[in-house]
C-alpha positions in Angstrom: 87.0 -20.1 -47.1 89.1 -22.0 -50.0 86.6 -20.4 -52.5 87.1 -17.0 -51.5 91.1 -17.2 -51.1 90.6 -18.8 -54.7 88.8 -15.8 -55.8 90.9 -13.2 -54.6 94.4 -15.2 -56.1 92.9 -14.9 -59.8 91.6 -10.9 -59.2 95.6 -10.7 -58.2 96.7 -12.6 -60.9 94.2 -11.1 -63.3 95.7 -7.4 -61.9 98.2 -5.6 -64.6 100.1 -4.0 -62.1 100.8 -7.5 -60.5 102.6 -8.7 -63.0 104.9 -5.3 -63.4 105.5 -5.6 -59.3 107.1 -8.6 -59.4 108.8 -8.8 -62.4 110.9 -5.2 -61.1 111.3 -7.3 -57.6 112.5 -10.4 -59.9 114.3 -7.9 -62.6 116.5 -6.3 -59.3 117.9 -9.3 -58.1 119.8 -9.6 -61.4 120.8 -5.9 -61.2 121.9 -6.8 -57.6 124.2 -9.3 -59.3 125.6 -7.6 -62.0 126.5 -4.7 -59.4 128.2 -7.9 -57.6 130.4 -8.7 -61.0 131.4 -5.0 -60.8 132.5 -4.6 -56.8 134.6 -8.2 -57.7 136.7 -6.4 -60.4 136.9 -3.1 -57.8 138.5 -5.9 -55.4 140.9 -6.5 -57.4 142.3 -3.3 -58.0 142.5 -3.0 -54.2 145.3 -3.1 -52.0 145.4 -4.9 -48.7 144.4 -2.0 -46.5 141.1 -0.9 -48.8 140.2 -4.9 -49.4 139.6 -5.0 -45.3 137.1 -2.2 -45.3 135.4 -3.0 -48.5 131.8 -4.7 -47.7 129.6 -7.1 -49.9 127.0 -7.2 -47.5 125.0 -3.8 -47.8 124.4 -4.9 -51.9 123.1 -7.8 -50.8 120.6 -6.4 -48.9 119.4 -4.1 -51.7 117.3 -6.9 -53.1 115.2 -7.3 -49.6 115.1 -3.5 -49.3 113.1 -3.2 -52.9 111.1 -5.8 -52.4 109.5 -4.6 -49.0 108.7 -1.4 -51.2 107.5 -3.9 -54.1 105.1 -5.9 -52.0 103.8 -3.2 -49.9 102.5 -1.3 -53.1 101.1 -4.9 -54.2 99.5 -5.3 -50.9 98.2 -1.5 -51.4 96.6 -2.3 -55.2 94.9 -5.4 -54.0 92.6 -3.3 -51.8 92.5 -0.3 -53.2 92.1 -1.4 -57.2 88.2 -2.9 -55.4 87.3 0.2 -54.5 88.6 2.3 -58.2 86.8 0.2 -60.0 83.9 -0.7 -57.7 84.5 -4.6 -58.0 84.5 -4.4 -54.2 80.9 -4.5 -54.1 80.5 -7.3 -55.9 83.0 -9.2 -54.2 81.1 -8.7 -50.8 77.7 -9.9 -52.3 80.1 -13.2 -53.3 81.3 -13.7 -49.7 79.0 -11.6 -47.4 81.3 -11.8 -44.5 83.4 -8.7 -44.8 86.0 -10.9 -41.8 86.1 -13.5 -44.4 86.5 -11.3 -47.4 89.6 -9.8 -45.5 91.1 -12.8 -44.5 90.9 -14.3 -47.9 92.7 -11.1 -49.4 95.0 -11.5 -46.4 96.6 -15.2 -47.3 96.5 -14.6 -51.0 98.3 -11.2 -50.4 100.9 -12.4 -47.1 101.9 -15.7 -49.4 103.0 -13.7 -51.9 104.9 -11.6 -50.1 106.7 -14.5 -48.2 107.1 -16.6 -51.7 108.4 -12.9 -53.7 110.1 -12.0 -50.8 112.0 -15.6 -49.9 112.9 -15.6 -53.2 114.2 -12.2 -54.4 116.0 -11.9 -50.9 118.1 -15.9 -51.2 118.3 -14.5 -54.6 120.5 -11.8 -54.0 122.4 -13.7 -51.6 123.2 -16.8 -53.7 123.5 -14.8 -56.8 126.3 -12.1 -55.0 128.3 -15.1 -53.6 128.4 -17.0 -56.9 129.4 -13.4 -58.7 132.1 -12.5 -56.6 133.7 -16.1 -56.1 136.4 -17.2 -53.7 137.2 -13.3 -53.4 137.5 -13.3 -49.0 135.6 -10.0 -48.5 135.9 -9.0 -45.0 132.0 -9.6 -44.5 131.9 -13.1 -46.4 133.9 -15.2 -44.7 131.1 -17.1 -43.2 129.6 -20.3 -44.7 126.2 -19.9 -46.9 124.4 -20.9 -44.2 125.7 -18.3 -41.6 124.3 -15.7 -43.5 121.0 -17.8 -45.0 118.7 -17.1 -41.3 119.3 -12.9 -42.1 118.1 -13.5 -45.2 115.1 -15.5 -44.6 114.4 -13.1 -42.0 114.2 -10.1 -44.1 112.2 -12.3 -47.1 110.1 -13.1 -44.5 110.0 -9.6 -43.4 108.5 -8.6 -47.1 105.4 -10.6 -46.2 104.5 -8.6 -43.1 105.1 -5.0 -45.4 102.6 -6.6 -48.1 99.9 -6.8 -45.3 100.7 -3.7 -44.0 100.2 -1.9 -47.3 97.0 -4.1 -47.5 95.3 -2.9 -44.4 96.3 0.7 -45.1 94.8 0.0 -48.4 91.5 -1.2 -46.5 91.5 2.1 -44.1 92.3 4.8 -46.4 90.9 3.5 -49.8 93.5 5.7 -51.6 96.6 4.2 -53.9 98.3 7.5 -53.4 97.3 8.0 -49.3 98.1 4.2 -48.5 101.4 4.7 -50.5 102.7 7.6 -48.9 102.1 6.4 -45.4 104.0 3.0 -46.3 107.0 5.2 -47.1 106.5 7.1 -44.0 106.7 4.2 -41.8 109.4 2.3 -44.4 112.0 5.2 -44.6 110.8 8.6 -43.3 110.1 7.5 -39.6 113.5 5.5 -38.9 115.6 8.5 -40.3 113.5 10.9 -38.0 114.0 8.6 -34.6 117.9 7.8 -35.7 118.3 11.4 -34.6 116.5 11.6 -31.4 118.8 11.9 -28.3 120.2 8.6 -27.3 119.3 6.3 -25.9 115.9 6.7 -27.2 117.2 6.8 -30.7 118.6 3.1 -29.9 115.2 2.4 -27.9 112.4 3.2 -30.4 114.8 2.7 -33.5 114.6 -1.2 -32.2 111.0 -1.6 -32.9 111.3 0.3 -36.6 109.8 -2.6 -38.8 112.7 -2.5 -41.0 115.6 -3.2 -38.8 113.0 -6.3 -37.4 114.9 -9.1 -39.5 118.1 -8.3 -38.5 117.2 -8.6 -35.0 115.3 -11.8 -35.3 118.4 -13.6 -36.9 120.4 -12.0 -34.1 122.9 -9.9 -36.0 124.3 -6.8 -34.9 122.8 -3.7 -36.0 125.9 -1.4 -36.0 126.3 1.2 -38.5 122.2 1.0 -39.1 119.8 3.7 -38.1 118.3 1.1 -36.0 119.0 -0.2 -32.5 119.7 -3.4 -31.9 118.1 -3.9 -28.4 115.5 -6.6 -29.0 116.4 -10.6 -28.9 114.8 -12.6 -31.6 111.5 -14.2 -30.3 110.6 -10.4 -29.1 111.7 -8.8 -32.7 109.4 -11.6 -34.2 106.3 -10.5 -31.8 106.7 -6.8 -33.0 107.4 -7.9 -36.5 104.2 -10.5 -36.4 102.3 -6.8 -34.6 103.5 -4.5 -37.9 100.7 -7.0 -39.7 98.3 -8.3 -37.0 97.4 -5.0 -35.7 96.7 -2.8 -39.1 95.0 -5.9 -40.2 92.5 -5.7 -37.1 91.9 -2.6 -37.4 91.2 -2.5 -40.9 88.8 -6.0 -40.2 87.0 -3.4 -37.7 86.7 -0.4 -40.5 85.8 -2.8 -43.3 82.5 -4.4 -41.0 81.5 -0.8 -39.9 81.4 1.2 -43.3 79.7 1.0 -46.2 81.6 -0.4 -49.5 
């Protein structure tokens, strides 16, 4: 098993479009903090009255936001650059069992995601505190490590839309098919249930895999298209589900049909 997760960490190294993914994940979080340098000098232009609305927290946010988009592509271009280029074969005559073959692309491909993820969303965080200074923004007054358990959440969160984009990438063996039905489930599908009559739209929009972290670090979900209905251990189940379940699948496809 070490071999295999060995092999499949240098084909993602050795992939082009690897590199380019995370340097734009890595390149945002710096974009992220100059946006924070320009809402500081807005601030001060403020009077009392604007200050109180004005909110740091949605740029923040921006950083985990692209990287689940990042990651998920990864997660589609690790399965679907096999099949292009018909390395998949090959790899399969290298470790015969397909299970293993999936698994091994599964912890090279979920590490990633958690380490890019982890990194790009504490990024944004640290980087937007540190830019806007001592400036009390209504939604900053907390300590570091108030905020810190959202944030881990939603790095963590970038893991679990790197396998998803995986499995997909298994099932449909298409770059372009795999990508469009991340974005369905990513943005399309929570802005179609947010206007379903309540209190279904609070229901089903609690289980939307990207209002997951926010739930798990038990943090309201007000002014979000998704409910906040869930306590953390069960928004960590459906969260751990988003990964576990596409991945099972995709282990049932990949045994049954031919490479």
């Amino acid at each position: 098993m070490l071999d295999a997760v060995a092999a499949e960490w240098w084909k993602l190294r050795s992939v082009r479009s690897t590199s380019v993914i995370v340097s734009v994940a890595a390149a945002f979080v710096l974009f992220v903090v100059l946006l924070a340098v320009q809402q500081a000098h807005v601030w001060d232009g403020l009077d009392a009255a604007r200050r109180a609305r004005f909110l740091l927290r949605p740029l923040q946010e921006l950083g985990g936001w692209v990287a689940q988009l990042c990651l998920a592509v990864l997660g589609v271009l690790a399965a679907t650059s096999e099949y292009r280029t018909g390395m998949v074969r090959t790899s399969l005559v290298a470790v015969p069992s397909r299970r293993r073959f999936l698994a091994a692309k599964a912890v090279v491909v979920g590490l990633t995601g958690l380490v890019v993820g982890e990194a790009v969303t504490i990024g944004c965080l640290l980087g937007t505190r540190l830019a806007v200074g001592g400036r009390p923004f209504p939604d900053q007054r907390g300590s570091i490590a108030h905020d810190l358990p959202g944030f881990i959440a939603s790095g963590a969160a970038v893991a679990v839309f790197a396998l998803l984009g995986l499995a997909l990438g298994v099932l449909l063996r298409s770059a372009a098919a795999a990508i469009v039905a991340l974005v369905l489930v990513w943005h399309v599908l929570p802005l179609m249930v947010f206007h379903l009559p309540g209190p279904w739209n609070e229901r089903v929009g609690s289980v939307m895999l990207s209002g997951l972290p926010t739930q798990i670090a038990g943090l309201s979900a007000d002014h979000s298209i998704y409910g906040g209905l869930l306590p953390p251990l069960a928004a960590a189940a459906v969260l751990l589900a988003y990964a576990a379940v596409p991945l099972a699948i995709a282990s049932v496809a990949l045994t049954r049909r031919d490479a």
